[in-house]
Structure formats: C-alpha cells, structure tokens
C-alpha positions as CSV (number, residue, x, y, z in Angstrom):
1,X,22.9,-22.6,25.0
2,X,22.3,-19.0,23.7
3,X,19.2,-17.0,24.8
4,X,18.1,-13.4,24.7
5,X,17.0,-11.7,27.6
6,X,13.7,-9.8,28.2
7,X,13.0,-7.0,30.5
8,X,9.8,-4.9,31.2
9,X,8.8,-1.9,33.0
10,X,5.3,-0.4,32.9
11,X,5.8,3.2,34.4
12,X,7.9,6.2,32.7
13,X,9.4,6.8,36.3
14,X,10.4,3.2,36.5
15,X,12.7,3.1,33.9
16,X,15.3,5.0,35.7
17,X,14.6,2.7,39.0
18,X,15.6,-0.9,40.5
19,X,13.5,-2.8,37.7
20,X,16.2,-3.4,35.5
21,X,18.8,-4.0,37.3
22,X,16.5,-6.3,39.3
23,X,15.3,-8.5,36.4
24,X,18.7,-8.3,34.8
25,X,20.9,-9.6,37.7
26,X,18.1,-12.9,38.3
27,X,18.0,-13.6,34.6
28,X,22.1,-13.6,35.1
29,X,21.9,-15.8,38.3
30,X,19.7,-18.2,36.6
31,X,22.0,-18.4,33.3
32,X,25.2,-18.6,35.0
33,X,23.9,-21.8,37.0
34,X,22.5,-23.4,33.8
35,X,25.0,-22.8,31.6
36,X,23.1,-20.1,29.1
37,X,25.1,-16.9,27.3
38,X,22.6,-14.2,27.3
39,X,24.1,-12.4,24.1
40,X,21.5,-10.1,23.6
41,X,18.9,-7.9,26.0
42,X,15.6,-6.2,24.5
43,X,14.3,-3.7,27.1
44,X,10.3,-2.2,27.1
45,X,10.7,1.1,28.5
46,X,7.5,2.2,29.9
47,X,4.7,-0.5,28.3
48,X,2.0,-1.6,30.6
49,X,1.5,-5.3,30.8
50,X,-1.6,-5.6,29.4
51,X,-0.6,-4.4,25.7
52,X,-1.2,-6.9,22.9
53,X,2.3,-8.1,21.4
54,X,1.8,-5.7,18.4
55,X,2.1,-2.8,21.4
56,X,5.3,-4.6,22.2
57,X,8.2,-2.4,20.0
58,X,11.1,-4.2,22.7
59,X,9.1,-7.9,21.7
60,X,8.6,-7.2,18.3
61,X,12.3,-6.6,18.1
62,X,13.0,-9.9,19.6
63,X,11.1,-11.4,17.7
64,X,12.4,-10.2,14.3
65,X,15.7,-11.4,16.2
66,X,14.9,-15.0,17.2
67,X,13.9,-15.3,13.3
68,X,16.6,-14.1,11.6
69,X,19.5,-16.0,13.8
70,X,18.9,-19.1,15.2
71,X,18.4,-18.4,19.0
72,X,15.5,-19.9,20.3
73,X,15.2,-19.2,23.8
74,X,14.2,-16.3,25.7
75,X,15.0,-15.4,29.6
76,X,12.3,-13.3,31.4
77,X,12.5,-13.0,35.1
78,X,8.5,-13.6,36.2
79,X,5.6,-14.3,34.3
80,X,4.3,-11.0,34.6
81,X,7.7,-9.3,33.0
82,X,5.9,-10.7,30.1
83,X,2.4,-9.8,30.9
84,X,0.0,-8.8,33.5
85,X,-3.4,-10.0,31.6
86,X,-3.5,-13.3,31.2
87,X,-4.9,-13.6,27.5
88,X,-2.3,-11.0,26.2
89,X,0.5,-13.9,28.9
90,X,-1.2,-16.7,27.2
91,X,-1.1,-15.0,23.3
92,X,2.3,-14.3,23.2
93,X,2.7,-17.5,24.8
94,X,1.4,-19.4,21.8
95,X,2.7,-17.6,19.6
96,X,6.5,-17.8,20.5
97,X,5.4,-21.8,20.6
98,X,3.8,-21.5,17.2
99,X,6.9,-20.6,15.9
100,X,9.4,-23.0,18.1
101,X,10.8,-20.4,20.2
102,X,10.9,-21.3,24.5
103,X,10.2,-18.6,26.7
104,X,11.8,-19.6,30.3
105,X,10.8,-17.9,33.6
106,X,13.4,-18.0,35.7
107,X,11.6,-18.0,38.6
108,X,9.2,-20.4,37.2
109,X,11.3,-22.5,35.7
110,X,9.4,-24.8,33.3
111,X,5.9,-22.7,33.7
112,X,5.8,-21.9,30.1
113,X,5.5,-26.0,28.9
114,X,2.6,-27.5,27.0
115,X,2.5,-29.9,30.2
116,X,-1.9,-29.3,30.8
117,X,-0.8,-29.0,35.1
118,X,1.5,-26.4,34.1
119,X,-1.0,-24.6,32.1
120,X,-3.0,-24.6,34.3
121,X,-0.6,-23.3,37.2
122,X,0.2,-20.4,34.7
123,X,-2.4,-19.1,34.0
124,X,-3.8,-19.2,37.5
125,X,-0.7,-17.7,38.3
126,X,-1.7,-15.4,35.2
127,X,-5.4,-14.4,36.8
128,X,-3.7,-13.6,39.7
129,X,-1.1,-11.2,38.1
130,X,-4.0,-9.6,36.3
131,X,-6.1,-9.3,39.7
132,X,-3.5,-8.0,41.7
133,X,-2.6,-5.2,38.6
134,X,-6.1,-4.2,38.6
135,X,-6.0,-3.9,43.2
136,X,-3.2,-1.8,42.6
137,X,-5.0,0.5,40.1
138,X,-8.3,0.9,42.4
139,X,-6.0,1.6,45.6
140,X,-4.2,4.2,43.8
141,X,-7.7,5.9,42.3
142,X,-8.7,5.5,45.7
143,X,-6.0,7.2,47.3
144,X,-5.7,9.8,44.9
145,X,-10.1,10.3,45.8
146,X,-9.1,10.4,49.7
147,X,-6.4,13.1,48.6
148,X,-9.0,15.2,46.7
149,X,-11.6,14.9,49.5
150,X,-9.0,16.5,52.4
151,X,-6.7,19.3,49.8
152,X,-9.1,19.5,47.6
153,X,-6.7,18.5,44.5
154,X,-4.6,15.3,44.0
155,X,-1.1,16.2,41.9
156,X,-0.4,13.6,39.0
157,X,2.9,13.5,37.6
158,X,5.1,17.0,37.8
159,X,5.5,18.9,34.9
160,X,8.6,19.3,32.5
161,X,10.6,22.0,34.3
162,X,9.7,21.3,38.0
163,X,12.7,18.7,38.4
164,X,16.8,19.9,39.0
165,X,17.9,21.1,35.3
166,X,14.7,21.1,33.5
167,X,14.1,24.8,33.4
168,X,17.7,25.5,32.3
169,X,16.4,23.5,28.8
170,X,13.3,24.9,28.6
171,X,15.6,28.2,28.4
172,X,17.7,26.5,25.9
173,X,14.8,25.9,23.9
174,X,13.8,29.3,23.6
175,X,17.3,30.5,22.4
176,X,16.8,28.4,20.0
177,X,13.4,29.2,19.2
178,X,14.8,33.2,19.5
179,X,17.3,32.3,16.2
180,X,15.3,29.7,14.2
181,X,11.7,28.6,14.9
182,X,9.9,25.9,16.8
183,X,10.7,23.0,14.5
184,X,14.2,23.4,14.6
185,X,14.6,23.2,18.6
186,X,14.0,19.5,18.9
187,X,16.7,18.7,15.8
188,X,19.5,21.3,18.4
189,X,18.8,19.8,21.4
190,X,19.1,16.3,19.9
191,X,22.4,17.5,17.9
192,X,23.7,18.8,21.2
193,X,22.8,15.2,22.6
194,X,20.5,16.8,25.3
195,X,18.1,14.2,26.5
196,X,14.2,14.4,27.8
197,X,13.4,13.3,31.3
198,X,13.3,9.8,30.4
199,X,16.7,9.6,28.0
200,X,15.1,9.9,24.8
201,X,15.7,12.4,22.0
202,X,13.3,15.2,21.6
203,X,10.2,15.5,19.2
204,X,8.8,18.2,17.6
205,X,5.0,17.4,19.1
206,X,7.8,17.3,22.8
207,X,9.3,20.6,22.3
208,X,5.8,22.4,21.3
209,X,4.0,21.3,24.5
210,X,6.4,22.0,26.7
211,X,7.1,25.9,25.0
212,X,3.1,26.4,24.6
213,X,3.1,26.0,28.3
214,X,5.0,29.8,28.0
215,X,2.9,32.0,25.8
216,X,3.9,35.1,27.2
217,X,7.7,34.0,25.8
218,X,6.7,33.1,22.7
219,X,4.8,36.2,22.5
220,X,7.9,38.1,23.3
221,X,9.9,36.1,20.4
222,X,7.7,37.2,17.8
223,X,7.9,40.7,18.9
C-alpha cells in the first residue's frame, strides 16, 4: 500500500524542534510494521490546529495530490496533528471520506472509521484536544499576567537581530539598500540564498519591517 504522510506544527519556533522528527519516525514505525511506502510527506509549518482546511496550504497540497494520482491513504501520527478543534477534526474528516480518501492515525489506529463507537471515541478524544489547547493558552496568558505583575513587562517573542547572525543580515540589508533601494534587498538576499529565521526566502513587506526598525540608518542612506 502507498500513503502520504502528514505532519503539523503550530508554532514558528517549533518548526526547527523535535515535532518533525517525532511525527515522522512513528508514522515510519507504524508503516514499516504494516507494510505501507510513504512516498510522499506534506509538512504545515507553523499553522495552529484550529484553522479551517482552506487555512491548510501543506493539506490543500495533499489534497490536490491524492486527486490527481491514485493514493488514497494518508498517515498522521495523532488526531490532533490534524486538528485541535473538533469541528475543523471532524470537517476535514468528512471531507477526505466524501471523496474516498482514509486518513489513518497511527496511534489511533482505526479512529477515523464511520463505525458510530468510533465516532464517538474521536470526537471525545477531539473535545478533549480542543480543551486541553485552550488550558494551554489560559496558563500561558496567565503566566505571562504573573510576569507583568512582578517586572512589570512580559517579553514575547525576540526580535529579528537579537539571535547569533541576525544582525550581520540586517547589515547586509543595508549594503544593499546603500546601492539599490528597499525593494531590491529581499530579491539579493534570496539570490544569495540567505534564509529568514524560520528557512524561508525573504519578502519585501520582511525586509521593510525589519529596516524601519533603523530609521536613523535609513536616514543616513538617503543622505
């Protein structure tokens, strides 16, 4: 049997982490033991759980994928890879049934039947991933309240520059800017196959906000 593989992380910061390798080596396990060739991988790089499918670029892909070749089945390694609200777990659900696809959990195996005690054990399994997303997001707002109350100011994420090698781009950028002008920075640093934080290629709306953080050098460019 051939299959494709699905893999999801929610934070920017995550995509560098242990989530896909995690997912990746379990939906391996599980294919090796059942016989399945995962010939393809679609990756969501930084999509919270909750988004509707047309939020989805990684699932949309697939999609497009299982239509236009004949695979049918899809690995995910939990329930909430897929989703972390259970009407956006229990749309796409449908829909990939609608259309004959099979979307295997692998550590649910057969969670994702039309069976009615299997629907129901997904989507209480489905209410609980949603409850315990929305636990996570109040402890956090909580902690970062606590944080306010005692320092008097809670840092979010750090700003582009503040991590090993960032400010040596943001001085590349404003060579660049010194020879050309702002719009032309982004195409440069992609040409020269520099990367932002996350290992993507630079935009011009990128570029801008990072350099308007520096008027005092663009000042100095123009004069």
């Amino acid at each position: 049997m051939k299959a494709f593989g699905y893999l999801r992380v929610s934070g920017r910061g995550q995509i560098d982490g242990d989530g896909f390798p995690r997912q990746r080596a379990s939906i391996k396990a599980y294919a090796e033991t059942h016989d399945i060739q995962v010939i393809r991988w679609f990756e969501e790089k930084g999509i919270c759980g909750e988004n509707e499918l047309d939020n989805r670029p990684a699932l949309q892909e697939l999609l497009l994928s299982l239509h236009s070749n004949g695979v049918r089945v899809v690995l995910i390694e939990k329930l909430d890879r897929l989703a972390r609200k259970l009407t956006v777990q229990e749309s796409i659900i449908a829909d990939f049934q609608k259309n004959g696809f099979e979307i295997m959990s692998v550590a649910e195996p057969d969670l994702c039947s039309d069976d009615p005690s299997r629907v129901l054990l997904r989507q209480f399994m489905g209410a609980i991933a949603e409850y315990d997303k929305k636990m996570v997001v109040l402890k956090l707002k909580a902690a970062r309240q606590r944080m306010r109350v005692k320092v008097g100011r809670c840092e979010g994420r750090k700003q582009y520059g503040d991590r090993p090698g960032e400010a040596e781009i943001i001085d590349r950028m404003f060579a660049i800017y010194a020879d050309t002008d702002m719009i032309s920075v982004h195409k440069q640093l992609n040409a020269e196959g520099v990367k932002t934080r996350y290992g993507q290629h630079w935009t011009p709306a990128t570029v801008a906000r990072i350099m308007k953080r520096y008027p005092h050098r663009l000042l100095k460019q123009v004069s």
